[in-house]
C-alpha positions in Angstrom: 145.8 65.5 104.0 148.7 66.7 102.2 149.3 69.8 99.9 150.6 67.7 97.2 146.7 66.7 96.8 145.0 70.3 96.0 141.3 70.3 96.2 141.1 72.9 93.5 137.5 72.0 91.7 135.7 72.7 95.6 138.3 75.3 96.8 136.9 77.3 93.1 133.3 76.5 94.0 133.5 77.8 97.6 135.2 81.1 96.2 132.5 81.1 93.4 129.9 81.6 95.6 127.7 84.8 95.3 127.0 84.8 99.2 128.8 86.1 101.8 128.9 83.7 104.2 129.3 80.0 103.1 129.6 77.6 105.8 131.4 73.8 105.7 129.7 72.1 108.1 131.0 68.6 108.2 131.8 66.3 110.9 135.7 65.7 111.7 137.7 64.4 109.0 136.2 65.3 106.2 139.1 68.1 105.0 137.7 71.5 106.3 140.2 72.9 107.6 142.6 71.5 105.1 140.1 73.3 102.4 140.5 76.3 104.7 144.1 76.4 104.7 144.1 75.6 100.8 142.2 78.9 100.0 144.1 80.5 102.6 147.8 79.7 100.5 145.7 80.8 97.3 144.5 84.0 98.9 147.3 84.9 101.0 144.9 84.9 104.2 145.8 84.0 108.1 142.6 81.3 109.3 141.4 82.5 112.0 141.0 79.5 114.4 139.2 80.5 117.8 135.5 80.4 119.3 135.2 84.2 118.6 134.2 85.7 115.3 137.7 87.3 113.3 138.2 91.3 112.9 136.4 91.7 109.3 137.8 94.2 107.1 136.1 95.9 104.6 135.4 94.1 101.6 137.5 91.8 103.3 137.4 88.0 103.2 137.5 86.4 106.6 138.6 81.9 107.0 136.9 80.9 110.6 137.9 77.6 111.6 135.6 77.6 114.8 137.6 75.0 117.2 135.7 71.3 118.2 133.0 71.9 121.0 133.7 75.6 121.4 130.7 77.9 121.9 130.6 80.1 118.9 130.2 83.5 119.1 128.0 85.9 116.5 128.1 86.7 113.3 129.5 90.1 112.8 126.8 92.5 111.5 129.0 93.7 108.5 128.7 90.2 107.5 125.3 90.1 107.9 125.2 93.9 105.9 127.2 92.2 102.9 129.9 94.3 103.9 133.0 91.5 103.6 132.6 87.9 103.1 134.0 84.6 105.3 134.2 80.8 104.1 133.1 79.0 108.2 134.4 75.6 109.0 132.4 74.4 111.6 130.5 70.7 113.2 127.4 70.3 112.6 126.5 70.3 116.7 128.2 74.3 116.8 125.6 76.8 117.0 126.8 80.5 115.4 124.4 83.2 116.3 123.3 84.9 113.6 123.6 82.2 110.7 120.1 81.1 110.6 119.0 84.9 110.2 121.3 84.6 107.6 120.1 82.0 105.8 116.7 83.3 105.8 118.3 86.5 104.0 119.9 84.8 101.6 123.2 86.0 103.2 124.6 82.2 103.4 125.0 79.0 102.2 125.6 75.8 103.6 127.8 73.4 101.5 126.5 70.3 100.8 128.7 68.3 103.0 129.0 65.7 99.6 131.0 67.9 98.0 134.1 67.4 100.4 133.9 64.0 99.6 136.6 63.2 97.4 135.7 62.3 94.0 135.7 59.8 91.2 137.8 62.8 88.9 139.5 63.7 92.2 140.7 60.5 92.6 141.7 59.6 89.6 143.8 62.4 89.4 145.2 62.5 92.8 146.4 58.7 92.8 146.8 57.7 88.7 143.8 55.2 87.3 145.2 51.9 88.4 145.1 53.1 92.3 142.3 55.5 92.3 139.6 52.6 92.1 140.8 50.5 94.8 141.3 53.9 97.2 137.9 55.2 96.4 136.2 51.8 96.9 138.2 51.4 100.6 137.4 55.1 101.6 134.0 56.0 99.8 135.8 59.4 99.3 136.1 60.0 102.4 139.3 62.5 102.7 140.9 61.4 106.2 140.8 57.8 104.6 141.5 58.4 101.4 144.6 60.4 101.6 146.0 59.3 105.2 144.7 55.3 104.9 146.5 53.1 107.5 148.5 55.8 108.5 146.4 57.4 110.6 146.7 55.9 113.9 143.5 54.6 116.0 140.3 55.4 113.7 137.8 53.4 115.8 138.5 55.6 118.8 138.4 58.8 116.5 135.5 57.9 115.1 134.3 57.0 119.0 135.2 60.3 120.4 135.2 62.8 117.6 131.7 61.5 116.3 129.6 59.0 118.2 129.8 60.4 121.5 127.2 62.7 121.5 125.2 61.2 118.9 121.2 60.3 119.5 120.1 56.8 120.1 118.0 56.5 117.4 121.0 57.7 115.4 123.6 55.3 116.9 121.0 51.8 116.5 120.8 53.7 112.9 124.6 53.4 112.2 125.0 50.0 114.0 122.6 48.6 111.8 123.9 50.0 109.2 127.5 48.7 109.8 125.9 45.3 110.3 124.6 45.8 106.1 120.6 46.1 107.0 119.0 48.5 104.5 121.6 49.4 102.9 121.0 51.7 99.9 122.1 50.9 96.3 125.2 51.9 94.5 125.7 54.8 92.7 126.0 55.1 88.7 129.8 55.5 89.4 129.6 52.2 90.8 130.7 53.4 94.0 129.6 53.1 97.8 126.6 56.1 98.3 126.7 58.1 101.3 124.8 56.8 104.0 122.2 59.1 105.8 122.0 58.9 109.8 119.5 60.9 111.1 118.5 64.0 109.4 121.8 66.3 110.3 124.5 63.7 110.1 125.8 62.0 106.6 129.4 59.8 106.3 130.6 57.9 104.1 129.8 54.5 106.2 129.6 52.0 103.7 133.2 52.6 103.0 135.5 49.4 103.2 137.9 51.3 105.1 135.5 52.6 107.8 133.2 48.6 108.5 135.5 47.3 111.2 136.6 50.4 113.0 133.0 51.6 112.4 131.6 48.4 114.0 133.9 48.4 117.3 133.3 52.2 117.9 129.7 52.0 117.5 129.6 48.7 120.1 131.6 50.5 122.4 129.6 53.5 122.6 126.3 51.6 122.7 128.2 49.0 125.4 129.0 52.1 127.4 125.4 53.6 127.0 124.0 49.7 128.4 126.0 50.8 131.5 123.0 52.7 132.8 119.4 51.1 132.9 118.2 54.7 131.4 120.2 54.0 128.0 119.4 50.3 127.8 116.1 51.1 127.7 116.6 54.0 125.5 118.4 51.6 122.9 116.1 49.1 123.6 113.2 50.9 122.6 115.0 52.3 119.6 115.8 48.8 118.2 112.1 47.5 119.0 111.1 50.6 116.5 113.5 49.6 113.9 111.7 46.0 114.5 114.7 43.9 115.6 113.0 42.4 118.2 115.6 40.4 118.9 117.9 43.2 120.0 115.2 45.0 122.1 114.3 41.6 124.1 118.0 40.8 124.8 118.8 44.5 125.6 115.5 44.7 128.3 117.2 41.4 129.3 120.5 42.6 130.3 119.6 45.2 132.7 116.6 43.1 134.2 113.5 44.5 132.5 112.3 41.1 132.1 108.8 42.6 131.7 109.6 45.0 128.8 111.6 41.9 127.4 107.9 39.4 127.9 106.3 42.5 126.2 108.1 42.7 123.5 108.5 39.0 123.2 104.7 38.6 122.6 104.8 41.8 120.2 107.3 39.8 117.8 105.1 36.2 117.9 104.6 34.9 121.4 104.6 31.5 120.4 104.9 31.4 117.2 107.9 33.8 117.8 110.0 30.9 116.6 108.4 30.6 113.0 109.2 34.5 112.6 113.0 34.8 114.0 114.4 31.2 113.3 115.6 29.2 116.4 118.9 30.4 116.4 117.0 33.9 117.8 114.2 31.5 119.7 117.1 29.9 121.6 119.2 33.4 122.5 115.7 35.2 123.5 114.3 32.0 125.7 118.2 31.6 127.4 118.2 35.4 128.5 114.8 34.9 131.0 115.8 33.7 134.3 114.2 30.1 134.8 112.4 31.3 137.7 110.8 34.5 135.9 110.0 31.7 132.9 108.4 29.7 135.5 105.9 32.1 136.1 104.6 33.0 132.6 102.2 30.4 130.6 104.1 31.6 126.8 107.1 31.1 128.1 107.1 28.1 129.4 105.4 26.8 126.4 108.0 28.5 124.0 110.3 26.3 126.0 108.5 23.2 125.6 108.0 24.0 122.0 111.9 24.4 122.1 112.1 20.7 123.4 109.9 19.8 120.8 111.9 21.0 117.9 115.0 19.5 119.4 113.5 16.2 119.0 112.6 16.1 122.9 109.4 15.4 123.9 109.9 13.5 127.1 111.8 17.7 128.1 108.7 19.1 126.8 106.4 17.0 129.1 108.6 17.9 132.3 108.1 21.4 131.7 104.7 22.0 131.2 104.6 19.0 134.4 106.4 21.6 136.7 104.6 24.8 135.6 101.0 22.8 135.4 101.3 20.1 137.2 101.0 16.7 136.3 97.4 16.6 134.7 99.1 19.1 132.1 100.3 15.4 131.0 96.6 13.7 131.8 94.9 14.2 127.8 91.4 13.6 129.9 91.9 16.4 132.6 93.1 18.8 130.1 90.6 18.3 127.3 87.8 17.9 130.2 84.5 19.9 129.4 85.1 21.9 132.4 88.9 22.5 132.0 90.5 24.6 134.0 93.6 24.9 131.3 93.7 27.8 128.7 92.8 27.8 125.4 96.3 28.4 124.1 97.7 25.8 126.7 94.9 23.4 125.4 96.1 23.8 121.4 99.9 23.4 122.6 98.7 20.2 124.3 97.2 19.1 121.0 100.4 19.7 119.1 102.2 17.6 121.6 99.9 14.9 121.3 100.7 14.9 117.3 104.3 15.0 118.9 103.5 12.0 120.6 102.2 9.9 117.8 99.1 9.8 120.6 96.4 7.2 119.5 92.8 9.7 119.6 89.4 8.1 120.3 86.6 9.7 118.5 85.5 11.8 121.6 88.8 13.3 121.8 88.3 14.2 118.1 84.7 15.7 118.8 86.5 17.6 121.8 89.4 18.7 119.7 87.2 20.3 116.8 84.9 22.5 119.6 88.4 24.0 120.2 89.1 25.8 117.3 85.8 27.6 117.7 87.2 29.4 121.0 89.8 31.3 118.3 88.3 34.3 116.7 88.5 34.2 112.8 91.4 36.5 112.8 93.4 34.5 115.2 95.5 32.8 112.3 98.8 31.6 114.2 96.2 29.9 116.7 93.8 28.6 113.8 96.7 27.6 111.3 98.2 24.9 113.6 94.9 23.5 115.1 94.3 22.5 111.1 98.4 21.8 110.9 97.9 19.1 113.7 94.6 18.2 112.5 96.5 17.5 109.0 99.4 15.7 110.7 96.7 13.0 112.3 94.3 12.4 109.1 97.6 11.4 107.2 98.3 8.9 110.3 94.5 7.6 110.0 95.1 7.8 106.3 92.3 9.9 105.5 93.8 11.8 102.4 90.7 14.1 101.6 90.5 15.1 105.1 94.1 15.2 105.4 93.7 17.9 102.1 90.6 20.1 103.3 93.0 20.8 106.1 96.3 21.9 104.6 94.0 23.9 102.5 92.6 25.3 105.8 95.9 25.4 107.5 97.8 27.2 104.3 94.8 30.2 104.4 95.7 30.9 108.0 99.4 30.6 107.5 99.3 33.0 104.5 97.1 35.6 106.3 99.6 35.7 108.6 102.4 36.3 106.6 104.5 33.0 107.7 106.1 31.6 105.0 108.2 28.6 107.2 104.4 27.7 108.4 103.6 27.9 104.9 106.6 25.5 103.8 105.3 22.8 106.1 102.0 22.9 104.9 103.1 21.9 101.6 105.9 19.8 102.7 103.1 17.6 104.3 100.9 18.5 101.0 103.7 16.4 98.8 104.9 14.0 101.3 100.9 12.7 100.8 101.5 12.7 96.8 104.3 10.6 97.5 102.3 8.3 99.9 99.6 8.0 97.4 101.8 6.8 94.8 101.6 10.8 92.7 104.6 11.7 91.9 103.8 14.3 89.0 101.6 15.9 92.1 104.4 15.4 94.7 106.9 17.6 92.5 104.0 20.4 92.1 104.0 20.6 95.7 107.9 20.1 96.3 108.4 23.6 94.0 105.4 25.6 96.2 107.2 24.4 99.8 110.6 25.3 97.7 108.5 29.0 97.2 107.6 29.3 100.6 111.1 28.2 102.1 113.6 31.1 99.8 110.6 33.7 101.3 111.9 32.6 105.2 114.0 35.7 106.4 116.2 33.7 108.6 118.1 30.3 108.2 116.7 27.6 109.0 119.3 24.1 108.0 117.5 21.3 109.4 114.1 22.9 107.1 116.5 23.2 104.2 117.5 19.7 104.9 113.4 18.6 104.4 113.4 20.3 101.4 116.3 18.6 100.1 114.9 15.2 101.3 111.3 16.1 99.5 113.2 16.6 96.3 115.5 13.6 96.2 112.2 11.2 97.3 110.2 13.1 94.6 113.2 12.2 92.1 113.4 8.6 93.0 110.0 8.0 93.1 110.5 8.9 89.1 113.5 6.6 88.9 116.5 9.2 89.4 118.3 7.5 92.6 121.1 9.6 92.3 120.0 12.7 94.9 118.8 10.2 97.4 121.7 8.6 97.5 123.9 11.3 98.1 121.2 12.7 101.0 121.5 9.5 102.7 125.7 9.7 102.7 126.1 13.1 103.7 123.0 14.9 105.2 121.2 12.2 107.4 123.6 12.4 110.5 122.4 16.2 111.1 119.5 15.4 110.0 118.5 12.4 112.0 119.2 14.8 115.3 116.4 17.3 114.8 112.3 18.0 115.1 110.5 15.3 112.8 107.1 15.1 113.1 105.5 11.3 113.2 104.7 11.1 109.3 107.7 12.2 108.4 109.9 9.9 110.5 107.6 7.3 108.6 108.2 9.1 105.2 112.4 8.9 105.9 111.9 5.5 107.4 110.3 4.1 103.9 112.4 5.9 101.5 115.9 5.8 103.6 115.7 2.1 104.1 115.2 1.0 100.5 117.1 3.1 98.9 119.7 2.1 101.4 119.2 -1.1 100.8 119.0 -1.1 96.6 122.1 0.9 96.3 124.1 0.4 99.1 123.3 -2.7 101.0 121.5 -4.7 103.4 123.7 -3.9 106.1 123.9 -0.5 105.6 120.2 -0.6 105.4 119.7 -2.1 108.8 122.7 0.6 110.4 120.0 3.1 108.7 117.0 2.3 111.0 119.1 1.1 114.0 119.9 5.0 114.1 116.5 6.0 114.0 115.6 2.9 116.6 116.9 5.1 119.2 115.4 8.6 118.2 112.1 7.7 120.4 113.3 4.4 122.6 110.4 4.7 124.6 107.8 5.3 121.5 106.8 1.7 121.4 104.9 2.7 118.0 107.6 4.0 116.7 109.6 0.7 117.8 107.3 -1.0 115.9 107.7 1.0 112.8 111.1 0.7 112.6 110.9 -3.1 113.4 108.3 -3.2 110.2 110.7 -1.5 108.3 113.3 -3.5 109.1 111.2 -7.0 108.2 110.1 -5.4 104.9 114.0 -5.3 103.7 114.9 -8.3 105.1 112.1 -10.0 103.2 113.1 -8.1 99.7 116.7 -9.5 100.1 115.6 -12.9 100.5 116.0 -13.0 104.5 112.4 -14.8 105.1 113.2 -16.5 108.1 115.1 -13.2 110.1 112.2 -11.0 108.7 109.7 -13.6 110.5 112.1 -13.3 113.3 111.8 -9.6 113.5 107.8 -9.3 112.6 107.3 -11.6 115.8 109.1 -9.4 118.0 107.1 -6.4 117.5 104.4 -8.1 120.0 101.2 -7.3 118.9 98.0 -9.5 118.3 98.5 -9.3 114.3 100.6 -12.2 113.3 100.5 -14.6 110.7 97.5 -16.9 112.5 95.8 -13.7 113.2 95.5 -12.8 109.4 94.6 -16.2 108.4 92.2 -16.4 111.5 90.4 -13.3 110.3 89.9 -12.5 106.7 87.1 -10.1 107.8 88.8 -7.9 109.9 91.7 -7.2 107.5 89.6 -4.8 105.5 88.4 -2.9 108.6 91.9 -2.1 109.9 92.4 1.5 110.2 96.1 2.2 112.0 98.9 3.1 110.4 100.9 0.2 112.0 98.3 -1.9 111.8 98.3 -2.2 108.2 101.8 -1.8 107.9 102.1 -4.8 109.7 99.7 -6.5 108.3 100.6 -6.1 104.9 104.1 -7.5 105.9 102.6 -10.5 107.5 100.7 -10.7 103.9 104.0 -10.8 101.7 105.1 -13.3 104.4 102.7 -15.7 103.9 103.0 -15.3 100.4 106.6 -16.5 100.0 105.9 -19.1 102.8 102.7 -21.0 101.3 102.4 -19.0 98.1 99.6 -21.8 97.3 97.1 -21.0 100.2 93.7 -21.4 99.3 92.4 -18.7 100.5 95.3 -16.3 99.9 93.7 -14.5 97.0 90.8 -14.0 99.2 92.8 -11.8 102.2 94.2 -10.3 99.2 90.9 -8.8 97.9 89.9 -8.2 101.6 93.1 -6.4 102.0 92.1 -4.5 98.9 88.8 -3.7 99.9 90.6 -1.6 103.2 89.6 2.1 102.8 92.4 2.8 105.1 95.5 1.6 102.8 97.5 4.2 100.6 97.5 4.2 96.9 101.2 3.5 96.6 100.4 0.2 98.9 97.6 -0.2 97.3 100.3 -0.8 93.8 102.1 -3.9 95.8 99.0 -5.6 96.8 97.9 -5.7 93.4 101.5 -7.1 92.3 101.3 -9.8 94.9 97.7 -10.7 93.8 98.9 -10.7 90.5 101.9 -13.0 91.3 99.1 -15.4 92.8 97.2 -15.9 89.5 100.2 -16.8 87.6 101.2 -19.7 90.3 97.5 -21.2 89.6 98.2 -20.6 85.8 95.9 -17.8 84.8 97.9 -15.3 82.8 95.2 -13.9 81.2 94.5 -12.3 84.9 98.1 -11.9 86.1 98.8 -10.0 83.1 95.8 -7.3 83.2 96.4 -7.0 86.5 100.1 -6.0 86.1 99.1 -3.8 83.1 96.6 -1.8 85.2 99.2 -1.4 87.9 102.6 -0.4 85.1 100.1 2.0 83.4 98.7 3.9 86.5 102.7 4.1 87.6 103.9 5.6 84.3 100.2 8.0 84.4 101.5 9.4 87.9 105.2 9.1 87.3 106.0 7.0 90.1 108.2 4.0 89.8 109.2 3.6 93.7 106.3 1.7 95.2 106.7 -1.4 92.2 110.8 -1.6 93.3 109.5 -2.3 97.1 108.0 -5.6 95.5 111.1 -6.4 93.0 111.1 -10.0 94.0 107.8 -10.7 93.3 108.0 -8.4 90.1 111.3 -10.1 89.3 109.4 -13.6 89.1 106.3 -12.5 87.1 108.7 -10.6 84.4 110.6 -13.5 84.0 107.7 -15.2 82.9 107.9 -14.3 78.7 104.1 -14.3 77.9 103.5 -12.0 81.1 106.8 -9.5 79.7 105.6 -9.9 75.5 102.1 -9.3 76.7 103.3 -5.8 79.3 106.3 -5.1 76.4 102.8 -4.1 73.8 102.1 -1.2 76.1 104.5 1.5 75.5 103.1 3.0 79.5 104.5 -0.3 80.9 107.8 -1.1 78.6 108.7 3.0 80.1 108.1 1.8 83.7 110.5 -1.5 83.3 113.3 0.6 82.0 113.0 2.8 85.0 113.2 0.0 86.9 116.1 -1.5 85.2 118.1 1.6 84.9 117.7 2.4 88.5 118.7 -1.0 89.9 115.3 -2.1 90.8 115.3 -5.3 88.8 118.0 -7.1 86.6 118.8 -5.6 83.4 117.5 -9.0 81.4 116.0 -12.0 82.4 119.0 -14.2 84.1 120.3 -16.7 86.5 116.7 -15.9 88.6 114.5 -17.7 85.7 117.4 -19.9 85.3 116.4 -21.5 88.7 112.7 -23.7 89.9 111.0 -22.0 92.7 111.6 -24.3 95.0 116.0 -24.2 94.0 115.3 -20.1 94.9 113.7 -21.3 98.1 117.0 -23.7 98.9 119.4 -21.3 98.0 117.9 -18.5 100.1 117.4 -20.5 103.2 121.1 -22.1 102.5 121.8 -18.1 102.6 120.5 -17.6 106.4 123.1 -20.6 107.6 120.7 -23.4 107.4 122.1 -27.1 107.1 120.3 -29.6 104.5 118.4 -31.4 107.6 116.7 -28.4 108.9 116.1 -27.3 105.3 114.3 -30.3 105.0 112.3 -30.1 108.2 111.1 -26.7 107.0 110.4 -28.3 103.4 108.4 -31.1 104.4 110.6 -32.7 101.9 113.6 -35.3 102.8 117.0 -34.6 103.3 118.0 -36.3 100.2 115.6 -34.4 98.0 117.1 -30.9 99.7 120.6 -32.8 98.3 119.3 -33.1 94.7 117.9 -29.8 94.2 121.0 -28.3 95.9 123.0 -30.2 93.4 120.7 -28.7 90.6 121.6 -25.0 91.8 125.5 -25.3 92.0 125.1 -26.8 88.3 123.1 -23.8 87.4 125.2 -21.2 89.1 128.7 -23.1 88.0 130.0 -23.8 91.7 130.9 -26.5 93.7 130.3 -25.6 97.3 127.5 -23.8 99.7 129.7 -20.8 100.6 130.3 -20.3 96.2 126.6 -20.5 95.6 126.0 -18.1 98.6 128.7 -15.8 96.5 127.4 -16.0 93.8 123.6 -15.6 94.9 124.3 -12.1 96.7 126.3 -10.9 93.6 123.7 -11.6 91.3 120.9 -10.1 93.9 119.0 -13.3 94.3 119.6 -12.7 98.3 120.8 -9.3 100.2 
């Protein structure tokens, strides 16, 4: 510090005092002795720098700089007597005989170390108003940074040496976190950066800008040098366990090889569930710092690791590892779930989850088995409790058995809540909306989407690929209203990362519906199909999942007038449920219960529609299809379309058109718009018809549902080139679409090749073309095929 910079308001104070001792006990660099030598030039004094007390002369004033580390000697008596006076410049780790009897008389004062800080007036003074802000912000008003700056050489090994050497653990964890910005307090009035407290006997300006980074690498080289020893790793361990950072305690144990303090402590912060409280980024470092052969051995930590596996998307890693710590009836669902069971209760409710995991097909005995399981959990055991009713949840939406489904997110979200974990929490009501959605809800879906929203800004750690659901939620909850916009831009930038990471089977499903037709409304068929080819290879070996994807696949194929490839690709997903099968057994179709099942079947059902649209007994699987307890409200919407699609080919509008207006005005009642655009062909054909669009165009519910379907590309804006054309010219043009020539078009027709001729001839009059590769143009332009 230089003289040009006199300290004048604290050199009065000091020399105000009515004591006759006061003491500036500071640690180095904080402008004692520069204070010292300031009253010394006022008073004409010598400072007195050595261990020893100075001679004292009557009424005298005495300046004691006592040197760093020195052992003080003890107060003169006459000081003690009030006899002459001295101003002490000492650390607060020197011990002077004699000052704390002192004290006790009233003899002595300690200076409030705060006072050397430099201050806002100080400042302003010393360095002129425009610099004195930016100083005092960089140093805090700490002198030796505020007047010396980047001049002063090395400050991280200053600060090192000179202050953190012989600091206390707790202390040092104290500062470290400190540096790092936990806890830190607020600002003062002034608006500038308060003094930090360390311990009870140490204060510094930390928070300074000018101190963070030499701060941070002197405090990590100290603590590095105290991990030397197994005695200070533990030491610091311990310390960081009490400031709860877990994390830091497990990885400290770890480094020195107390494996078993690092297990303990490990179990203390979750077990688990440690996961859902740290984030994986912490899961991942913690689970990489056991040795695999110590992991081996312990039943939570080789389920954290397949729980790992599972969130990673790999489930076939998950199954090796419980395999090599278990053995291979870990993987047998009958030997572990066996009434005599030699597994753990806490192995047996991972194995549950996996099966979830697994999209595993449960008989009712498993589900009897399953249910006595949660009644080996205490009441308090939430973690344990909260994700028997979280799988439970996850396989009544597969069954869908909505109420169920609800009673157990409802059970699932007490447990979760009582145990203070909001990301479990999050799911819950991700799961909560995604069934809103399903069900065709949309007003119930965004009630839910703001609640998992809630739960997910209360996580204490990042979690992307959750942020990522929550952003999906929101942009299916907004184009399920009509607003494609956010869905759109999900599916261009976020599906990559998104596509790589833990999905549980409903929400694969969930991504699969709404990825794939927004994909193919607003960006196209191809790009639709590249969509789900991705996903094909997410679970290769998931046959059900195969076949999901397949359906999927068929279901936009069939809306952009591909009928023959959707066949194509319905008939290779291999299963007993074909077209002959639904027309073979009108009674079973309202008994089906699987979620592929029905998926399937209500593809074959749209099939057959387009393909012999005048089938007898077509409205009759129609009504048995309605009459399934099993099928979701939103596909519950399309059947109803396609039945009412059926009574305007046999001429009765009066039914057709109630029908639809049942349908347009439950849509516009639950604000959901998404599960009419998955049957815009058929939709397309019955709006085109005017005394079906007059008739819905009365009801102000169904004229707002076709403008949401208009404005968001679902159907044409007005009646066009569609009603322009016979049904059986569509047909013609669709199948001349796929490649077909005029004699297999016929052969498929029943018709003759020369009748194929004359209607083809009809629809390059209507379209204004010439040839078959014009009309195809035209066709895909216009969105009569994809």
């Amino acid at each position: 510090m230089n003289a040009v910079f006199p300290r004048t308001a604290i050199v009065h104070q000091i020399l105000g005092r009515p004591e006759a001792i006061v003491v500036l006990e500071a640690p180095a660099g904080m402008g004692k002795s520069v204070i010292l030598n300031q009253i010394a030039r006022q008073k004409k004094l010598r400072v007195h720098a050595d261990a020893n007390p100075p001679k004292l002369q009557t009424n005298g004033l005495a300046l004691w700089d006592i040197p760093p580390h020195a052992i003080a000697g003890p107060l003169p008596e006459q000081l003690l007597s009030g006899g002459s006076g001295a101003i002490i410049a000492k650390r607060p780790d020197t011990e002077i005989p004699g000052l704390p009897r002192a004290l006790a008389y009233g003899a002595a004062h300690v200076l409030d170390r705060e006072m050397l800080l430099v201050s806002a007036e100080e400042g302003e003074r010393f360095f002129g108003p425009k610099q004195a802000r930016r100083i005092m912000a960089v140093s805090g008003g700490w002198p030796l940074i505020a007047f010396r700056g980047d001049s002063f050489g090395n400050l991280s090994q200053f600060l090192r040496f000179e202050f953190l050497a012989d600091m206390v653990d707790e202390e040092l964890v104290d500062l470290k976190l400190l540096a790092e910005g936990a806890a830190l307090p607020p600002r003062s009035s002034d608006g500038l950066f308060p003094i930090a407290r360390v311990g009870q006997n140490r204060r510094l300006q930390l928070c300074a800008q000018g101190l963070s980074s030499h701060l941070s690498s002197a405090v990590e080289a100290v603590i590095s040098e105290r991990l030397s020893t197994p005695a200070g790793a533990n030491a610091i361990a311990e310390t960081y366990a009490e400031h709860a950072r877990p994390v830091d305690a497990i990885t400290t144990y770890q480094q020195v090889g107390f494996y078993d303090k690092a297990l303990a402590e490990f179990n203390r912060a979750g077990g688990l569930f440690f996961i859902y409280f740290h984030g994986t980024a912490a899961n991942d470092r913690v689970l990489a710092g056991f040795p695999a052969s110590y992991a081996h051995q312990s039943e939570i930590l080789v389920l954290s690791l397949a729980l790992q596996s599972l969130k990673r998307g790999d489930i076939s890693r998950a199954r090796r590892l419980i395999a090599d710590r278990f053995g291979d009836s870990a993987n047998d669902v009958e030997t572990v779930f066996a009434s005599r069971t030699l597994f753990s209760r806490e192995f047996r409710e991972f194995r549950f989850l996996m099966l979830i995991y697994e999209d595993h097909q449960f008989s009712e005995e498993l589900l009897a088995t399953l249910f006595n399981l949660i009644a080996e959990f205490p009441g308090d055991a939430h973690l344990f409790r909260g994700t028997f009713y979280n799988s439970m949840l996850e396989y009544y939406i597969r069954r869908r058995e909505f109420a169920k489904a609800e009673q157990m997110a409802q059970r699932a979200m007490h447990h979760y809540q009582s145990a203070h974990a909001p990301i479990l929490s999050f799911y819950i009501s991700l799961h909560q909306a995604m069934m809103a959605l399903m069900k065709g809800d949309t007003i119930a879906a965004r009630k839910h989407a703001m609640l998992s929203a809630k739960s997910l800004s209360e996580v204490p750690f990042e979690t992307p690929n959750d942020m990522r659901l929550q952003a999906l939620l929101e942009a299916c909850v907004e184009y399920d209203g009509g607003r494609a916009e956010s869905l759109a831009r999900f599916l261009n930038t976020e599906i990559d990362d998104f596509s790589h990471s833990e999905i549980w089977p409903s929400l694969m499903e969930f991504t699969l519906l709404y990825g794939s037709q927004a994909m193919a409304t607003h960006f196209s068929l191809l790009a639709a199909r590249g969509f789900l080819d991705r996903w094909r290879v997410y679970q290769i070996s998931n046959h059900a999942f195969q076949a999901m994807v397949s359906i999927r696949e068929a279901i936009i194929l069939q809306n952009a007038n591909r009928w023959s490839e959707a066949a194509t690709r319905l008939r290779s997903i291999g299963t007993s449920i074909d077209s002959d099968w639904v027309l073979a057994h009108p009674g079973d179709v309202s008994r089906l219960v699987d979620r592929d099942d029905i998926s399937l079947l209500l593809a074959w059902m749209r099939q057959i529609l387009h393909e012999q649209p005048d089938l007898p007994q077509i409205e009759t699987l129609l009504a048995a299809t309605l009459s399934n307890l099993s099928i979701t409200d939103r596909q519950r919407m399309g059947v109803n379309v396609w039945l009412a699609h059926v009574h305007r080919r046999r001429r009765d509008l009066t039914k057709a058109r109630a029908i639809l207006l049942r349908v347009f005005e439950d849509a516009a009642r639950l604000g959901s718009i998404a599960p009419l655009a998955e049957e815009k062909l058929f939709l397309g054909e019955l709006l085109d018809n005017k005394r079906i669009s007059e008739f819905l165009g009365a009801s102000s519910s169904a004229r707002q549902v076709i403008r949401k379907l208009r404005d968001s590309g679902h159907l044409s804006p007005v009646p066009g080139i569609r009603s322009e054309l016979s049904r059986r010219e569509n047909k013609i043009l669709v199948i001349v679409s796929e490649g077909a020539a005029n004699k297999s078009i016929a052969v498929m027709l029943g018709v003759s090749e020369a009748t194929v001729k004359f209607h083809l001839g009809n629809v390059y009059r209507k379209l204004g073309c010439r040839t078959r590769q014009e009309a195809i143009s035209i066709a895909r332009a216009t969105g009569i095929v994809g």
